[in-house]
N, C-alpha and C positions, 0 to 999 in steps of 0.2 A: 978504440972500438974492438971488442971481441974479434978474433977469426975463426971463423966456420970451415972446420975440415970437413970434407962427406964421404967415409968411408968404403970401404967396396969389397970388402970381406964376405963372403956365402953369396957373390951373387949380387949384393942389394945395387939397384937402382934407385934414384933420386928425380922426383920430380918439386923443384922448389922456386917457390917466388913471394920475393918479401917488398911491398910497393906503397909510397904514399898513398891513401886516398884522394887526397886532393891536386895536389900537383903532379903524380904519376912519376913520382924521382925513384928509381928502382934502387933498392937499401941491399938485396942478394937476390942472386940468379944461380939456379941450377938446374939444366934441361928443362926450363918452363912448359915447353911442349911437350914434353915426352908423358905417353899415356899408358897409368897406370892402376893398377885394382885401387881401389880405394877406400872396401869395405864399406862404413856404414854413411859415409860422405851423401853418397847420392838422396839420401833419404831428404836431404834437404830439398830436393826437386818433389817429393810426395807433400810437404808443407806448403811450400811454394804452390804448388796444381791449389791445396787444398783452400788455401787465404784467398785463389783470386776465385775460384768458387762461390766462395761467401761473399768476397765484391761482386758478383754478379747474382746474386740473390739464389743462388743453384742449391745452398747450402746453409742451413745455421750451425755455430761453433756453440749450442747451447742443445742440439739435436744429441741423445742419447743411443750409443749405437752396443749390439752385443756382441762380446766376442762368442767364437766361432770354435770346435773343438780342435779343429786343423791348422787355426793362425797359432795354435800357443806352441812356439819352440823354446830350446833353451837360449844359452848365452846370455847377452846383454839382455837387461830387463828387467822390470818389478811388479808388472800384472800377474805374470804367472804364480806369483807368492801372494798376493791380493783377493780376500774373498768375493769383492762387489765381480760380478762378470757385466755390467753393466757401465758403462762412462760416457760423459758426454764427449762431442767431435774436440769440443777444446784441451780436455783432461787430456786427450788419447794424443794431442800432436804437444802437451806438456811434458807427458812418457819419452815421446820422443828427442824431444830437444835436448831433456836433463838427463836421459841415462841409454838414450838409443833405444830404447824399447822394442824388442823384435813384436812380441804380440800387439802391441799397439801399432806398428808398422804395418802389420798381417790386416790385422783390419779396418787400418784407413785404406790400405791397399785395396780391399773390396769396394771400400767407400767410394770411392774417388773413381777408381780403375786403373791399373798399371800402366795400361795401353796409354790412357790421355795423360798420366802423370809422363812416358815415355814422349810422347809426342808433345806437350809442351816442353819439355827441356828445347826440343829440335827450332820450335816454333820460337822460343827467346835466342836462336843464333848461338847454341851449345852443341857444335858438330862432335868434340870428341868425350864430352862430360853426361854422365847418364846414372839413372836406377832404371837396372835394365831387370829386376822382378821381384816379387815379395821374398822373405827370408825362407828359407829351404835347408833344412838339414835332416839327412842326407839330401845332397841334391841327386833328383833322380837323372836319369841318360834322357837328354833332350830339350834341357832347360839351362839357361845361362849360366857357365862356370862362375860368372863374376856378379857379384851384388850389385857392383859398378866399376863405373871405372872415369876415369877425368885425369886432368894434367892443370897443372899448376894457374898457366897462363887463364886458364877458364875459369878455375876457382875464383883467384883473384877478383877475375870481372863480375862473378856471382856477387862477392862480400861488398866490392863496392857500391853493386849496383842495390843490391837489398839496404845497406845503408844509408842510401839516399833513398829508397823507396821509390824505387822504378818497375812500374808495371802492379803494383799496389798502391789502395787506398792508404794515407797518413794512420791509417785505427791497427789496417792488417798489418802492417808493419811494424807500428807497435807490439803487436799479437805477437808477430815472427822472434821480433828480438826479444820478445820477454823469456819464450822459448827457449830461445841456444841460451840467454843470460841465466839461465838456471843449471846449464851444462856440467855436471858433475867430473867430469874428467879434465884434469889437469895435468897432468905425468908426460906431455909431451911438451908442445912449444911452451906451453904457460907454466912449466915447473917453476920457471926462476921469478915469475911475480909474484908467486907464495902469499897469493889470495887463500882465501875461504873456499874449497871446491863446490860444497852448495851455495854459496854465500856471496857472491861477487858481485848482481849487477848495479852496479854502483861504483861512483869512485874512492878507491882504496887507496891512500899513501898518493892520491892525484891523478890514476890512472884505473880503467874500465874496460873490462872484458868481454864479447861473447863467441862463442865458438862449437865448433862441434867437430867430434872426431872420429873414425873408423878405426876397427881393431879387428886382425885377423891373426892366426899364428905367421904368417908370412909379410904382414902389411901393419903398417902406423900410419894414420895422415891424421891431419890436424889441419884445419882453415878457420879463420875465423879474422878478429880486431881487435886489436888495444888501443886505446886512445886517451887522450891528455884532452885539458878545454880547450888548447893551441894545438894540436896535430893529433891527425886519424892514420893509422896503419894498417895495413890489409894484408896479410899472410893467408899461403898455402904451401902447406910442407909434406909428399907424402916418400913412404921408403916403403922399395917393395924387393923381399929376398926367396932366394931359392927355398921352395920346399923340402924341410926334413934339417931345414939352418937353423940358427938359432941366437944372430948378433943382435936382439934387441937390446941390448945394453950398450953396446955400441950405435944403432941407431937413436937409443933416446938420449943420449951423451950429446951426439950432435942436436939435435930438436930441442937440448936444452939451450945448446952455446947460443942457437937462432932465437930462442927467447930472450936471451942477453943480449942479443945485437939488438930485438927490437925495443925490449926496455932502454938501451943508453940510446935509443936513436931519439926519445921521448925527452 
């Protein structure tokens, strides 16, 4: 079995936990508690608010919504390169899933409202994991420094729980993972399964991916599942370093070895 070094060069802290799904046998531990930015992670709580919505009839994912001239930021994303200004709520939380989409976060974030996407996190027994507000750059003086922030231990209980489809309908759930299964980023945990980056939700070589990750010049997290027809894996791996650093090569070194630990665990 691989060993996982976690480096500590520039600063970086570790919040990491790598956990059967089913049996709860803990496969690696690194400060599970410990809470940290975690970039575009939290965005999974604006899908989450938005699927039980739609179980609740609040919402249809066939509603076509506009964006907005103030949701459209840069970074992650592919609406803002896209002529339609128009999507429907499903396209907008597919943005999401497969590439993080800031402008399609910007405006489910009106859709929905931050406030209730915030307060459901709190309402599922998520004390220190959060989207604490829409994507902001420059952030102005008086709005949250951090996009989010979460620790290992919570993630974890997030991926298991949405894999079982706790607190969703059997359809939104479906929804959900079809979602992250479309997840284009691979470069952290999932380097070493050397899937298809668009191309995965399916079993490849015996094993099935979805996930979804943050990226900050400061931060890498990555949470998500792999699984085999015999065993479900749940990881959350995040590394957060001093501003004006610059060891991602070293952080993704490690977040590959933890993809090798969890492929030979399979």
């Amino acid at each position: 079995m691989t060993d996982v070094v976690f480096p500590t060069v520039d600063g970086i802290r570790w919040s990491a936990l790598v956990q059967d799904a089913d049996t709860g046998e803990v496969l690696l531990s690194e400060q599970p508690d410990l809470v940290l930015s975690t970039a575009s992670i939290g965005k999974l709580f604006l899908l989450h608010r938005l699927l039980v919505d739609v179980d609740e009839g609040l919402r249809s994912l066939d509603e076509v919504v506009t964006r907005r001239p103030d949701e459209m930021v840069g970074a992650s994303g592919l609406w803002k390169l896209m002529q339609a200004e128009s999507l429907s709520v499903y396209d907008l939380g597919l943005l999401v899933g497969a590439v993080s989409d800031n402008a399609a976060t910007n405006t489910l974030c009106r859709v929905v409202g931050i406030e209730r996407v915030r307060e459901h996190s709190r309402a599922l027994g998520y004390e220190h994991t959060a989207l604490n507000d829409k994507v902001r750059w420059p952030i102005p003086p008086g709005y949250p420094e951090r996009l989010s922030q979460g620790n290992a231990t919570e993630l974890v209980r997030f991926v298991r729980e949405l894999a079982d489809g706790v607190g969703l309908s059997s359809e939104s759930r479906d929804v959900f993972l079809r979602w992250l299964g479309t997840g284009s980023d691979t470069s952290m945990v999932a380097q070493p399964f050397n899937f298809d980056p668009p191309d995965h939700f399916f079993f490849d070589r015996g094993a099935w991916l979805w996930n979804k990750t943050g990226t900050l010049l400061s931060v890498r997290s990555d949470v998500g599942m792999y699984m085999s027809p015999e065993r479900r894996i749940a990881y959350a791996v995040t590394a957060q370093w001093n501003r004006g650093a610059d060891p991602r090569d070293e952080v993704l070194a490690a977040m590959a070895d933890i993809g090798t630990l969890i492929k030979q665990s399979l």
